[in-house]
mmCIF file as gemmi writes it, N, C-alpha and C atoms, coordinates in Angstrom:
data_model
loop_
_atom_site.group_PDB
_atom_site.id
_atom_site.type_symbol
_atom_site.label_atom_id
_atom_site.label_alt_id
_atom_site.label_comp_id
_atom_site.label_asym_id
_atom_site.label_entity_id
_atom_site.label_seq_id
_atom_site.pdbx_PDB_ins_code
_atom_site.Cartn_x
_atom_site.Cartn_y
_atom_site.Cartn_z
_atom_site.occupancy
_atom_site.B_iso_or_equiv
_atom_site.pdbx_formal_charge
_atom_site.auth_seq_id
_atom_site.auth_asym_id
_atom_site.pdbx_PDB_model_num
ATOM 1 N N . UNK Axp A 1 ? 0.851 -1.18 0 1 0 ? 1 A 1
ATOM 2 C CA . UNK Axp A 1 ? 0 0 0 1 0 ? 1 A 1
ATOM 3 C C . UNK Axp A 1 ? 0.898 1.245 0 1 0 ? 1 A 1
ATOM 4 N N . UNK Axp A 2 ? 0.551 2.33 -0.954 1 0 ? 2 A 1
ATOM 5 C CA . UNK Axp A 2 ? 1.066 3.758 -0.726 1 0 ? 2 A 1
ATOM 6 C C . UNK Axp A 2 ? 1.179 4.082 0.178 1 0 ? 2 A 1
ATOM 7 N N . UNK Axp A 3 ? 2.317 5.146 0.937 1 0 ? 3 A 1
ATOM 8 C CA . UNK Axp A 3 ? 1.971 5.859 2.001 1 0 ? 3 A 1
ATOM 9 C C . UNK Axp A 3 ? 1.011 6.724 2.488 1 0 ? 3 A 1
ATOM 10 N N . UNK Axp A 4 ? 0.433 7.164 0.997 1 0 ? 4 A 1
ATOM 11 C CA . UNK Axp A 4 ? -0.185 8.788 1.013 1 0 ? 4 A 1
ATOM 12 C C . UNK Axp A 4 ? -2.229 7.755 0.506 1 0 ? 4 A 1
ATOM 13 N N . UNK Axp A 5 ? -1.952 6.295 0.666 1 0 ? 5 A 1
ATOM 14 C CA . UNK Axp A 5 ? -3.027 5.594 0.975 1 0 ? 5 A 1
ATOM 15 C C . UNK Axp A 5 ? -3.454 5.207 2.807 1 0 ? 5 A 1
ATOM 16 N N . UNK Axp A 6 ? -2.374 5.412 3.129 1 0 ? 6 A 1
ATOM 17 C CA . UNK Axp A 6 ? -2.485 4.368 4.539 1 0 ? 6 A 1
ATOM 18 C C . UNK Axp A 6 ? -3.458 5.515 5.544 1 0 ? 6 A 1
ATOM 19 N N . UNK Axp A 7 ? -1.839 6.77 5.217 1 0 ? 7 A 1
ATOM 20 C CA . UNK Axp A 7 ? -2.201 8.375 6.13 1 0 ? 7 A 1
ATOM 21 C C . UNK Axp A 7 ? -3.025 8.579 4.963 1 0 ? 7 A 1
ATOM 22 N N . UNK Axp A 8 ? -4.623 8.873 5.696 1 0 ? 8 A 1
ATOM 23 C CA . UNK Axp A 8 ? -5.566 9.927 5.153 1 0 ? 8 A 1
ATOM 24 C C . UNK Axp A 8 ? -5.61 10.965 5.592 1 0 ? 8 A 1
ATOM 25 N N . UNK Axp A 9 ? -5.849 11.456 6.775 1 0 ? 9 A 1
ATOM 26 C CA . UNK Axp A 9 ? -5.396 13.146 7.026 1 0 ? 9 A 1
ATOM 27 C C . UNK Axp A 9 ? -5.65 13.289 8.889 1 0 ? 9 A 1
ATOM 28 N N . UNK Axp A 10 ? -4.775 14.328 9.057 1 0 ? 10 A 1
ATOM 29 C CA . UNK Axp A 10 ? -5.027 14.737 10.504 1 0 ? 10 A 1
ATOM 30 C C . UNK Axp A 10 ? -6.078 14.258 11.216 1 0 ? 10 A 1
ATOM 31 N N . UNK Axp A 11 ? -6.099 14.018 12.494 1 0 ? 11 A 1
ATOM 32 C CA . UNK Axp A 11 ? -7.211 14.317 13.348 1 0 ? 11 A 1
ATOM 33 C C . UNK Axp A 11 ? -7.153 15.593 14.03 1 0 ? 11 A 1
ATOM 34 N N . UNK Axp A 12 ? -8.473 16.558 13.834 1 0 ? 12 A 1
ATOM 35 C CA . UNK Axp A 12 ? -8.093 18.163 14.704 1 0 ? 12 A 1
ATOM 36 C C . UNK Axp A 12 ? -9.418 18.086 15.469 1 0 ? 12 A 1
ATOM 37 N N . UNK Axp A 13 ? -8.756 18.011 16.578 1 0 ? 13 A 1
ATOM 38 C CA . UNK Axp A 13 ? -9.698 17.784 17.709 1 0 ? 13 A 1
ATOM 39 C C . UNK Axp A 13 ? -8.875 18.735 18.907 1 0 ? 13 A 1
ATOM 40 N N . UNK Axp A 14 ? -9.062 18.904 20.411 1 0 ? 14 A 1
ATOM 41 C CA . UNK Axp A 14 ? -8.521 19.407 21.199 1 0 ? 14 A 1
ATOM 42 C C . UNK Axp A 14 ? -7.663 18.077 21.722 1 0 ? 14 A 1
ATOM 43 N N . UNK Axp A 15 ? -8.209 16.945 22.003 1 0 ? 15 A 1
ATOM 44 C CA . UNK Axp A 15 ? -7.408 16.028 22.463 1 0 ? 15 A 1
ATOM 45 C C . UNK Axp A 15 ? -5.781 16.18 21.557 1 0 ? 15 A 1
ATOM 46 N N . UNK Axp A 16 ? -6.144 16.148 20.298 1 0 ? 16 A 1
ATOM 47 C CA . UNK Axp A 16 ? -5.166 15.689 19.191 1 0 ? 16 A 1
ATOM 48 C C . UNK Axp A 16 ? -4.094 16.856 19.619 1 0 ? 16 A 1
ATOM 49 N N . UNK Axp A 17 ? -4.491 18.134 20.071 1 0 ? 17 A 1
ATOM 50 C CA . UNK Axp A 17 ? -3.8 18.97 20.324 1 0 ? 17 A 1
ATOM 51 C C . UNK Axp A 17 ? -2.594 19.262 21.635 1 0 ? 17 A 1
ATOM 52 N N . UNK Axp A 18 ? -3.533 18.568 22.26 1 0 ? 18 A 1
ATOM 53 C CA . UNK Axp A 18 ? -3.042 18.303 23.527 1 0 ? 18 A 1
ATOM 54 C C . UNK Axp A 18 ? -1.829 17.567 23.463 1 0 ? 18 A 1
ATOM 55 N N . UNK Axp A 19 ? -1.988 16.136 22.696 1 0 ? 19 A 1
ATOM 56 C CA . UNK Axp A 19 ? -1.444 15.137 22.593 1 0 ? 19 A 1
ATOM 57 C C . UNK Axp A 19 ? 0.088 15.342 21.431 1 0 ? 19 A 1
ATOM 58 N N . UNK Axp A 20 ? -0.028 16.394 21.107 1 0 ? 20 A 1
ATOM 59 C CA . UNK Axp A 20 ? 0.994 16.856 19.865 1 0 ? 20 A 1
ATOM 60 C C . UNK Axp A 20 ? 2.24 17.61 20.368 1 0 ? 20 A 1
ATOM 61 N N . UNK Axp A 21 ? 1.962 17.869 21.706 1 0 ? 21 A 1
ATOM 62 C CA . UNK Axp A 21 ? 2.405 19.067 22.358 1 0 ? 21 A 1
ATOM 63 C C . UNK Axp A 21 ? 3.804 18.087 23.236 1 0 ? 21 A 1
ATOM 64 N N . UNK Axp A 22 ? 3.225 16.808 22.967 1 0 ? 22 A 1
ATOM 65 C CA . UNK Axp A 22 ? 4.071 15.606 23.708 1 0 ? 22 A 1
ATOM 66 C C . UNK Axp A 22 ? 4.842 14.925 22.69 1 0 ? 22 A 1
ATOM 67 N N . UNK Axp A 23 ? 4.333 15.263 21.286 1 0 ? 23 A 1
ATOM 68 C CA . UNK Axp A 23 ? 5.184 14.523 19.916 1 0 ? 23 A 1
ATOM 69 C C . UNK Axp A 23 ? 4.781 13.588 19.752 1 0 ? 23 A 1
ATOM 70 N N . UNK Axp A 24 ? 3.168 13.316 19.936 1 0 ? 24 A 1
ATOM 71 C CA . UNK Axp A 24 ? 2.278 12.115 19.709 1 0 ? 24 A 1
ATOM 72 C C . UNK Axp A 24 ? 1.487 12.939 18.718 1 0 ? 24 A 1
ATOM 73 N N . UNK Axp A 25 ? 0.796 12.469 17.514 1 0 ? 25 A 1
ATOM 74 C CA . UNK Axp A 25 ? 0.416 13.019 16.368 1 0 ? 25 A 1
ATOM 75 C C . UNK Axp A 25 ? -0.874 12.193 16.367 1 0 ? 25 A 1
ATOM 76 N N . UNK Axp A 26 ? -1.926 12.598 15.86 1 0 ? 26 A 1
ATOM 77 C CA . UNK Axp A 26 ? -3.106 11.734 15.441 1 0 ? 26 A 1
ATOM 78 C C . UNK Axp A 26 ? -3.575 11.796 13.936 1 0 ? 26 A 1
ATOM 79 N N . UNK Axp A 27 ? -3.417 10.765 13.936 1 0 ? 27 A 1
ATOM 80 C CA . UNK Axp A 27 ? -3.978 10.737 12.034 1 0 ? 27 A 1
ATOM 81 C C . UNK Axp A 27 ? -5.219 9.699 11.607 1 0 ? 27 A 1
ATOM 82 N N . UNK Axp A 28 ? -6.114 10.181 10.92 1 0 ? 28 A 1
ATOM 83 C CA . UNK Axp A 28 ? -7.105 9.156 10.307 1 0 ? 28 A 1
ATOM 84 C C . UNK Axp A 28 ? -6.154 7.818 9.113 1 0 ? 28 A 1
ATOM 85 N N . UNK Axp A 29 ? -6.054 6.688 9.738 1 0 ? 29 A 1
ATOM 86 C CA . UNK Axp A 29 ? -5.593 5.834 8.483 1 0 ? 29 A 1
ATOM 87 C C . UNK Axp A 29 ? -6.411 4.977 7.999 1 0 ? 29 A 1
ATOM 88 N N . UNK Axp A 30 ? -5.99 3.771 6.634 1 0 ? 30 A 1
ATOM 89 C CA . UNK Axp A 30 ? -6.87 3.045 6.036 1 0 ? 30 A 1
ATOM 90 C C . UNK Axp A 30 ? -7.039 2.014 7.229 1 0 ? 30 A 1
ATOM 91 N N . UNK Axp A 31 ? -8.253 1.302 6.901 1 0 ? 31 A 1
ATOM 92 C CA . UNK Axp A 31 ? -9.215 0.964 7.974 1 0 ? 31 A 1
ATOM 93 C C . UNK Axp A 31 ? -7.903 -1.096 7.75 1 0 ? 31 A 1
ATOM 94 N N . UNK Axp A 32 ? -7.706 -0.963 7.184 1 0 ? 32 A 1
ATOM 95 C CA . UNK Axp A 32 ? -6.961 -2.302 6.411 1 0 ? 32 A 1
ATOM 96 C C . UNK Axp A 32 ? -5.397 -2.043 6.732 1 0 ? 32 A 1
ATOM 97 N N . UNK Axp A 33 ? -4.601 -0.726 7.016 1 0 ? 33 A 1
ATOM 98 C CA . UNK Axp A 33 ? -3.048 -0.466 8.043 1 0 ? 33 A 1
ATOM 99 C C . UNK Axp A 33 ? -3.351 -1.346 8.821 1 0 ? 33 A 1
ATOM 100 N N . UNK Axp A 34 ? -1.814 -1.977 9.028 1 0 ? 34 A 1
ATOM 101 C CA . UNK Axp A 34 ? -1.499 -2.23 10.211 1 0 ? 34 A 1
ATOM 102 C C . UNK Axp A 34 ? -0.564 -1.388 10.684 1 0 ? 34 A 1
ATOM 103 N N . UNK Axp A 35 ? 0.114 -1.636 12.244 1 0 ? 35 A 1
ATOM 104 C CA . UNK Axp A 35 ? 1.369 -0.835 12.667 1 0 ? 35 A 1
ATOM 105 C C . UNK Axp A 35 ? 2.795 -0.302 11.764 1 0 ? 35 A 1
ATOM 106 N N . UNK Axp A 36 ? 3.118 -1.67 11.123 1 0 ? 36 A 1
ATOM 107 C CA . UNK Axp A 36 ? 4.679 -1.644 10.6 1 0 ? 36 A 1
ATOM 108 C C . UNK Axp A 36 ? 4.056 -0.35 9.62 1 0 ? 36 A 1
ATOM 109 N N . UNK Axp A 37 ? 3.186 -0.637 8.726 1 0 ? 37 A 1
ATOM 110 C CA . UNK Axp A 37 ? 2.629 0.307 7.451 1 0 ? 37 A 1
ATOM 111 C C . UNK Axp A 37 ? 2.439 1.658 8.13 1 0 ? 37 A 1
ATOM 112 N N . UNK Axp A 38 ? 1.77 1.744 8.874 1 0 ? 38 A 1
ATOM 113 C CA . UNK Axp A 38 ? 1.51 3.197 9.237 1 0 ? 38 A 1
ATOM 114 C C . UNK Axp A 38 ? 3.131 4.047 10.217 1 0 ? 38 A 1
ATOM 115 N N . UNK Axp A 39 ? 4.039 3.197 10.347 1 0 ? 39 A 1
ATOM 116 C CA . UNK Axp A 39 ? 4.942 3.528 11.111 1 0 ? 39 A 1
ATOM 117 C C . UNK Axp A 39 ? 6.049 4.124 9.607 1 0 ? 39 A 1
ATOM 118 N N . UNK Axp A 40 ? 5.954 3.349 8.872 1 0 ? 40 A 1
ATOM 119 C CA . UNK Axp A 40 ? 6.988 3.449 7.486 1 0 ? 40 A 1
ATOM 120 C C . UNK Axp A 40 ? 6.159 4.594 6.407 1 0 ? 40 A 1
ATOM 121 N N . UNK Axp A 41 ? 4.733 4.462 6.431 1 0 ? 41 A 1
ATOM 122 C CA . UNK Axp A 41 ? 3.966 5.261 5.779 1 0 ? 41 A 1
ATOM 123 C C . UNK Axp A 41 ? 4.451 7.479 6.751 1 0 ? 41 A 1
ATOM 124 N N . UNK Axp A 42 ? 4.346 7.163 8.183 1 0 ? 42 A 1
ATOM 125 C CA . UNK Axp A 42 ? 4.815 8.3 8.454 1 0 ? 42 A 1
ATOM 126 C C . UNK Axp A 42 ? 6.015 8.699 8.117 1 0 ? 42 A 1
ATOM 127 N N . UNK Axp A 43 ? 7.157 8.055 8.309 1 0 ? 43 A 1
ATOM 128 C CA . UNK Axp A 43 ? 8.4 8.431 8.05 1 0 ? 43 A 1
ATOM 129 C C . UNK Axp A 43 ? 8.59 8.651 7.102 1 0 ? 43 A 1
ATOM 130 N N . UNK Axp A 44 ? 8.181 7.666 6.035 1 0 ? 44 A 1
ATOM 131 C CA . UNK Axp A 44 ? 8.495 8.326 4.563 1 0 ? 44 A 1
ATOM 132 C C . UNK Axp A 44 ? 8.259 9.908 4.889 1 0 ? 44 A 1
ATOM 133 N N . UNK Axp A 45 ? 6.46 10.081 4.664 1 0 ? 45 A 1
ATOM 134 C CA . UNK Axp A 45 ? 5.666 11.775 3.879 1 0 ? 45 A 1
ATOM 135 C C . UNK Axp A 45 ? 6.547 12.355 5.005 1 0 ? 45 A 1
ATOM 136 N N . UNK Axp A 46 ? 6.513 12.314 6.142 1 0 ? 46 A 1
ATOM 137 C CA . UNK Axp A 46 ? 7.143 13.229 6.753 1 0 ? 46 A 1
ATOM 138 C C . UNK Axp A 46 ? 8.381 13.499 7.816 1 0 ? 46 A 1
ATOM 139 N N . UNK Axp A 47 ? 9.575 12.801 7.118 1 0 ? 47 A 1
ATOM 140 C CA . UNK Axp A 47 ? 10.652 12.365 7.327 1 0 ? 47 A 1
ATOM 141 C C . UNK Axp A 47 ? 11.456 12.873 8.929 1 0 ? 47 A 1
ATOM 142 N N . UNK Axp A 48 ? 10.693 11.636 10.022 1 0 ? 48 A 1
ATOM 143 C CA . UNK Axp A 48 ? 10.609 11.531 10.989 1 0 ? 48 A 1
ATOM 144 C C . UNK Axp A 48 ? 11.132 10.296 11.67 1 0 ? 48 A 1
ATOM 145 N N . UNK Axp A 49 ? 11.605 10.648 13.071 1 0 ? 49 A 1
ATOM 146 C CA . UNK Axp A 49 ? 11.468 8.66 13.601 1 0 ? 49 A 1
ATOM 147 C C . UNK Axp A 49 ? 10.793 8.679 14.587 1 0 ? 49 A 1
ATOM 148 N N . UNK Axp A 50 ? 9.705 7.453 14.193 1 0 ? 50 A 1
ATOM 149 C CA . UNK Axp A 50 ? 8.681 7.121 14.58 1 0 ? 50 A 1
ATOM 150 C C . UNK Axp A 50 ? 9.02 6.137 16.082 1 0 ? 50 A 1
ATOM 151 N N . UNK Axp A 51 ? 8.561 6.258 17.314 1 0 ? 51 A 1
ATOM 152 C CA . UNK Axp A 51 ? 9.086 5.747 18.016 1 0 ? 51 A 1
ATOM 153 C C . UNK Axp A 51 ? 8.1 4.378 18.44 1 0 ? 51 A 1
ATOM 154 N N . UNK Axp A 52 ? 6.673 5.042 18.571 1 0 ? 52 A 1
ATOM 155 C CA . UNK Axp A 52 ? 5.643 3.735 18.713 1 0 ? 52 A 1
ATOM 156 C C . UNK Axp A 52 ? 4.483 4.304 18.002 1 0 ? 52 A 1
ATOM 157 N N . UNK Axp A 53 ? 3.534 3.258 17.525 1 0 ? 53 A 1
ATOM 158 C CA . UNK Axp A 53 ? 2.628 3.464 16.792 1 0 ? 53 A 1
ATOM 159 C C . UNK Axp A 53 ? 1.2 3.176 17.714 1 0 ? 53 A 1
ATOM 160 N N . UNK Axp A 54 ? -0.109 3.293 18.249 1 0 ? 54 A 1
ATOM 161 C CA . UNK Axp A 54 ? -0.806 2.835 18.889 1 0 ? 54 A 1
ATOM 162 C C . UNK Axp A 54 ? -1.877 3.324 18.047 1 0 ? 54 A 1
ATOM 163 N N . UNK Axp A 55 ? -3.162 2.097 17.506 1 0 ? 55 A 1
ATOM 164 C CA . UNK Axp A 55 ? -4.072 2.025 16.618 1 0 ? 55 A 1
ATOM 165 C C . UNK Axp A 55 ? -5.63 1.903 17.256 1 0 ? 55 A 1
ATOM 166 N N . UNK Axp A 56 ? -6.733 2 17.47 1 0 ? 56 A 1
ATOM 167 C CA . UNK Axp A 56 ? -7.946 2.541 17.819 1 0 ? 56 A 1
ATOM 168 C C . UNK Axp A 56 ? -8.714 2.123 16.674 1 0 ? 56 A 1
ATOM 169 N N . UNK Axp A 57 ? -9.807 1.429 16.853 1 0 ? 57 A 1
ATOM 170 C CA . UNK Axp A 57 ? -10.741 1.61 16.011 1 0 ? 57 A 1
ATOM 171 C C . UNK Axp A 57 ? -11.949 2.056 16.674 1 0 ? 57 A 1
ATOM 172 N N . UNK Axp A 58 ? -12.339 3.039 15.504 1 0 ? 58 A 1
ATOM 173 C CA . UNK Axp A 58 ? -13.423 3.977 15.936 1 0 ? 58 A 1
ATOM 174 C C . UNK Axp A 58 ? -14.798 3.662 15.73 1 0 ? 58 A 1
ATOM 175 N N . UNK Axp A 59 ? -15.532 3.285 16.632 1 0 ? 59 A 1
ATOM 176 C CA . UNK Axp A 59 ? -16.81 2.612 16.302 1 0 ? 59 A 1
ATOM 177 C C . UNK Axp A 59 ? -17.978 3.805 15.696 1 0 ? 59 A 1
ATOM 178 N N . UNK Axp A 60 ? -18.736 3.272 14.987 1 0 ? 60 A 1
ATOM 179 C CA . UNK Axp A 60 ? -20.126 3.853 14.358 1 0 ? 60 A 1
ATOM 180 C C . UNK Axp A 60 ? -20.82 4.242 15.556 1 0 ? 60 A 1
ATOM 181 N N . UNK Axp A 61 ? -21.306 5.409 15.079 1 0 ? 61 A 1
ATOM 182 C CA . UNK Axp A 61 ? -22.458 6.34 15.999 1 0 ? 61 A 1
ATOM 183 C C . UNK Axp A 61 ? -24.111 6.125 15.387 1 0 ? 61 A 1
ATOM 184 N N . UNK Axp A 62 ? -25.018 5.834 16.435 1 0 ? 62 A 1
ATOM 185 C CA . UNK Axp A 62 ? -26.355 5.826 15.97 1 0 ? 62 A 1
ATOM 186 C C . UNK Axp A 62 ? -26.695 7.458 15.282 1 0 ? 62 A 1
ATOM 187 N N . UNK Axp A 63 ? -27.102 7.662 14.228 1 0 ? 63 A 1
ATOM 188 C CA . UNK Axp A 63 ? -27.547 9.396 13.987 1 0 ? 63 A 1
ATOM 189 C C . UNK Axp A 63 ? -29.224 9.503 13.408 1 0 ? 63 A 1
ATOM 190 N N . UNK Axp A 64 ? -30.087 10.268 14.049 1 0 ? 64 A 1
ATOM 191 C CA . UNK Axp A 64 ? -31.275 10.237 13.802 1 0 ? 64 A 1
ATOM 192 C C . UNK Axp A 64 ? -31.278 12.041 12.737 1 0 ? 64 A 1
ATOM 193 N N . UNK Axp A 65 ? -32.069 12.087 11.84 1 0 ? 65 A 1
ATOM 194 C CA . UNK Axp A 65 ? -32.632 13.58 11.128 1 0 ? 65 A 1
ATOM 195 C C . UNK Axp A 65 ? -33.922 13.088 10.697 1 0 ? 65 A 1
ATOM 196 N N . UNK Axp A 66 ? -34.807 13.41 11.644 1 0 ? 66 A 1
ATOM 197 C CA . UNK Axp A 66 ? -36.03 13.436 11.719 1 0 ? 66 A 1
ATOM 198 C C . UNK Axp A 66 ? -36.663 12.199 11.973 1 0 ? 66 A 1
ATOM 199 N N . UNK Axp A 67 ? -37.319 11.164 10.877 1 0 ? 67 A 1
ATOM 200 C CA . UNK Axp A 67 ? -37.759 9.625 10.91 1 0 ? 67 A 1
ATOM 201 C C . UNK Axp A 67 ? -36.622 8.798 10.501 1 0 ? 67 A 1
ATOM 202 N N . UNK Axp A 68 ? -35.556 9.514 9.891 1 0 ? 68 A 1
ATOM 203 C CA . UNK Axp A 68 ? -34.555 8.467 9.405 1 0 ? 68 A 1
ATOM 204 C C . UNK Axp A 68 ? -33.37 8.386 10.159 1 0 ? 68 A 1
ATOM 205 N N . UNK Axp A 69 ? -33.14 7.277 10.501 1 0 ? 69 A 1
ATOM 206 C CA . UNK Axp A 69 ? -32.579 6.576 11.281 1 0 ? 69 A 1
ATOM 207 C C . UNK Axp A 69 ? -31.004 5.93 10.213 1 0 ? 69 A 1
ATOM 208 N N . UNK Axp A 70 ? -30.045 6.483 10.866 1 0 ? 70 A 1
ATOM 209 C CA . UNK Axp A 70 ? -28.42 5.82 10.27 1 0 ? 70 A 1
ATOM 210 C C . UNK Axp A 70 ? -27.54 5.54 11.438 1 0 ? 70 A 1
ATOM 211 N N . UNK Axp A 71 ? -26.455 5.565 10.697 1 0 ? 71 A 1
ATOM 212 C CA . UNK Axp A 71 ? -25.164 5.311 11.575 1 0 ? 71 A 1
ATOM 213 C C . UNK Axp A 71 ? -23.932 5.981 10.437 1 0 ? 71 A 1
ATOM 214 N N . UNK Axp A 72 ? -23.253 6.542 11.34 1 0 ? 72 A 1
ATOM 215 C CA . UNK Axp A 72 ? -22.069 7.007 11.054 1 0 ? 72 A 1
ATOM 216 C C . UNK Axp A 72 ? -20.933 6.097 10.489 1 0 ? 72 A 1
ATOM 217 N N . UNK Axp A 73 ? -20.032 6.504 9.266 1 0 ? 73 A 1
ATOM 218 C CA . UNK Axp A 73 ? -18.956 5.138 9.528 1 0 ? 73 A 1
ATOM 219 C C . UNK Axp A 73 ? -18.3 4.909 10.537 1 0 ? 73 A 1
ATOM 220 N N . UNK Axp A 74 ? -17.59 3.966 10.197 1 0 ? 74 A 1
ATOM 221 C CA . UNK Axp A 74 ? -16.556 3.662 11.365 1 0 ? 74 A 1
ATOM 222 C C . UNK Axp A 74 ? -15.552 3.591 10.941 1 0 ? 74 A 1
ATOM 223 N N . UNK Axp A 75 ? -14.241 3.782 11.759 1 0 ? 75 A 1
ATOM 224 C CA . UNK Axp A 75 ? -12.742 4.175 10.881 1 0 ? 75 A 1
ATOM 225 C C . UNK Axp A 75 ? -11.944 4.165 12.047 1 0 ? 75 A 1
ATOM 226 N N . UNK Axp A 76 ? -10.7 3.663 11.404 1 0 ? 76 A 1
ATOM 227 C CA . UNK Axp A 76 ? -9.749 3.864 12.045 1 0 ? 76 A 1
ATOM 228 C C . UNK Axp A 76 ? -8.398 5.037 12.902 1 0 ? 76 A 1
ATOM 229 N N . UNK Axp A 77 ? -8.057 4.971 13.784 1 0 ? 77 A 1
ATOM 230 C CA . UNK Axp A 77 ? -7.29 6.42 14.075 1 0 ? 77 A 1
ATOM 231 C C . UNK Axp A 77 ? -5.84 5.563 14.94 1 0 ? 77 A 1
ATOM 232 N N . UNK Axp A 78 ? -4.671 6.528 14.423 1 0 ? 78 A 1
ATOM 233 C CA . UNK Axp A 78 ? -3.486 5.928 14.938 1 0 ? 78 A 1
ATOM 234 C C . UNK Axp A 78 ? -2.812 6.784 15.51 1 0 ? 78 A 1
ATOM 235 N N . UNK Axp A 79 ? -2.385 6.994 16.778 1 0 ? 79 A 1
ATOM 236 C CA . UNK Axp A 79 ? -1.441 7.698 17.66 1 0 ? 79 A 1
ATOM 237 C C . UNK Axp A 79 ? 0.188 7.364 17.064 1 0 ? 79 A 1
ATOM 238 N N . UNK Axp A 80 ? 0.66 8.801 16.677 1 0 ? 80 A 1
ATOM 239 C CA . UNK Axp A 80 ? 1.951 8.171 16.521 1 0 ? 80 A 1
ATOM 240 C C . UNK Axp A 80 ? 3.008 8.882 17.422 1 0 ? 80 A 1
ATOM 241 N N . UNK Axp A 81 ? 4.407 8.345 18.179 1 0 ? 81 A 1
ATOM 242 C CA . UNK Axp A 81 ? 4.78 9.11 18.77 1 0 ? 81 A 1
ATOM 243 C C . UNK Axp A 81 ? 6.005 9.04 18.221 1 0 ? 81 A 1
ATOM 244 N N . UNK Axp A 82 ? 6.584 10.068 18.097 1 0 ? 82 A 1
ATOM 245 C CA . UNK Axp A 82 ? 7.892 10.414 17.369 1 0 ? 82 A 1
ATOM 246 C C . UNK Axp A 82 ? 8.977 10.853 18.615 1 0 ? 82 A 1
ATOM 247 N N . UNK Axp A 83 ? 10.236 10.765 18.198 1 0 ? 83 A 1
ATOM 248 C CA . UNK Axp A 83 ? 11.114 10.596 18.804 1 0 ? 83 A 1
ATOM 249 C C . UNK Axp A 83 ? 11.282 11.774 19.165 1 0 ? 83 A 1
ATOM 250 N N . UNK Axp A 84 ? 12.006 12.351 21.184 1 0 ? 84 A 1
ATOM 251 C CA . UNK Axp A 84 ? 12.383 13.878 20.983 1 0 ? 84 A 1
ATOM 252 C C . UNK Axp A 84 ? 13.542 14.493 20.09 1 0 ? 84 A 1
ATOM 253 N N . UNK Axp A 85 ? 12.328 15.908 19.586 1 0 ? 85 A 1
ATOM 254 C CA . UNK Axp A 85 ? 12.613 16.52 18.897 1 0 ? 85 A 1
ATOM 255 C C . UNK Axp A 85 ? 12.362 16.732 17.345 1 0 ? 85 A 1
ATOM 256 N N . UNK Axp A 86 ? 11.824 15.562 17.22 1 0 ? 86 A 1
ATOM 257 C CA . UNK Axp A 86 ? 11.093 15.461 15.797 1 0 ? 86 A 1
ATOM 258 C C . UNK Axp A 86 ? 9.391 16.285 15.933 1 0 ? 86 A 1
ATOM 259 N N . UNK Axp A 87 ? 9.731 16.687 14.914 1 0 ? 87 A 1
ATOM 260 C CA . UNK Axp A 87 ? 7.722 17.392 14.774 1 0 ? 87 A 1
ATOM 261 C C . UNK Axp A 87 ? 7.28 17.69 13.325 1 0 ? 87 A 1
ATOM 262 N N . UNK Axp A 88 ? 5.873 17.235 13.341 1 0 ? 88 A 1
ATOM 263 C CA . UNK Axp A 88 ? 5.478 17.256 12.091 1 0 ? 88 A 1
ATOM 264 C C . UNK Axp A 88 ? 4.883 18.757 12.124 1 0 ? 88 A 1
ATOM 265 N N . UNK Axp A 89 ? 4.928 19.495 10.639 1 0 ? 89 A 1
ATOM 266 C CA . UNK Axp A 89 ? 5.147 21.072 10.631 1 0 ? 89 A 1
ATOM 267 C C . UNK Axp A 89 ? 3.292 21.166 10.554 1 0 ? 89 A 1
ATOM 268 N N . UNK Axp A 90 ? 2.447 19.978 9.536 1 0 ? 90 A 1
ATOM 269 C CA . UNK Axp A 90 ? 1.091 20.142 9.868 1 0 ? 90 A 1
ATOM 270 C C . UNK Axp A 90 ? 0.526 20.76 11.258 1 0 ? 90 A 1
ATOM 271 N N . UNK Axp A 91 ? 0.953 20.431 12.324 1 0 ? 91 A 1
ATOM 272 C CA . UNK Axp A 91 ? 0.547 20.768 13.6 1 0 ? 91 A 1
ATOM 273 C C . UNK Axp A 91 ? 1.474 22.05 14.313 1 0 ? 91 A 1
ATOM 274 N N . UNK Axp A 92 ? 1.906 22.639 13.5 1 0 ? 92 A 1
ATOM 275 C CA . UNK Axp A 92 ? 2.81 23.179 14.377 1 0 ? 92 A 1
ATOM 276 C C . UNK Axp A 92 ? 2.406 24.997 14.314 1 0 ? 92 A 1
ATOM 277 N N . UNK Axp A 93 ? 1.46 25.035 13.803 1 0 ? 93 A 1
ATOM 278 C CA . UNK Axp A 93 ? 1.098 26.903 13.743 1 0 ? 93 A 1
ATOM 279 C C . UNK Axp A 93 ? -0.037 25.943 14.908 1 0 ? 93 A 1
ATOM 280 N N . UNK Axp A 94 ? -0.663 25.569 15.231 1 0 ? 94 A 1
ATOM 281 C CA . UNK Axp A 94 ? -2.295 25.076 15.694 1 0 ? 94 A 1
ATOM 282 C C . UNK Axp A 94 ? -1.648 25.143 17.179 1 0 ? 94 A 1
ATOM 283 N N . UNK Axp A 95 ? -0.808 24.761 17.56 1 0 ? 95 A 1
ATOM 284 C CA . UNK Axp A 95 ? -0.25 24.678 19.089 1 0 ? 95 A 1
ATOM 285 C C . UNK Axp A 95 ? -0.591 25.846 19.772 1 0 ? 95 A 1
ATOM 286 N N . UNK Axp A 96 ? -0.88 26.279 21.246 1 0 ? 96 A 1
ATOM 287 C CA . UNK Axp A 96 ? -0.868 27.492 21.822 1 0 ? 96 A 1
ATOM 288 C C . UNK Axp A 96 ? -0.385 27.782 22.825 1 0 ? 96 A 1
């Protein structure tokens, strides 16, 4: 798999922010990554060392609009923590 398949894009949340501030990064990946992929997929795009990878799957939400009744997808999210002193520049104006 591509790299620029695995990483689909940021997570921007306050947690994610929090958590960036420590050189742990959050990213939406393909639901089908595993660790090694998403660890080699970061380093490549954003030429880093990756120290541990920790993966989450994100369960579906019930969502009601009006009589109709769904669910949200469900997807995957991967904590990555990079070594001190490494930082990815995506996150780095968003810090406060």
């Amino acid at each position: 798999m591509d790299p620029t398949q695995v990483i689909i894009r940021p997570v921007v949340s306050e947690k994610s922010y929090i958590l960036a501030a420590n050189d742990k990064y959050t990213f939406r990946v393909h639901p089908d990554a595993h660790k090694t992929q998403i660890r080699q997929a970061v380093e490549q795009l954003f030429d880093v060392k990756v120290v541990e990878v920790r993966t989450i799957s994100v369960k579906s939400k019930p969502k009601r609009r009006g009589v109709t009744a769904g669910r949200t997808r469900s997807w995957k999210k991967a904590i990555v923590q990079l070594r001190s002193g490494d930082s990815i520049p995506v996150f780095q104006g968003l810090q406060g």
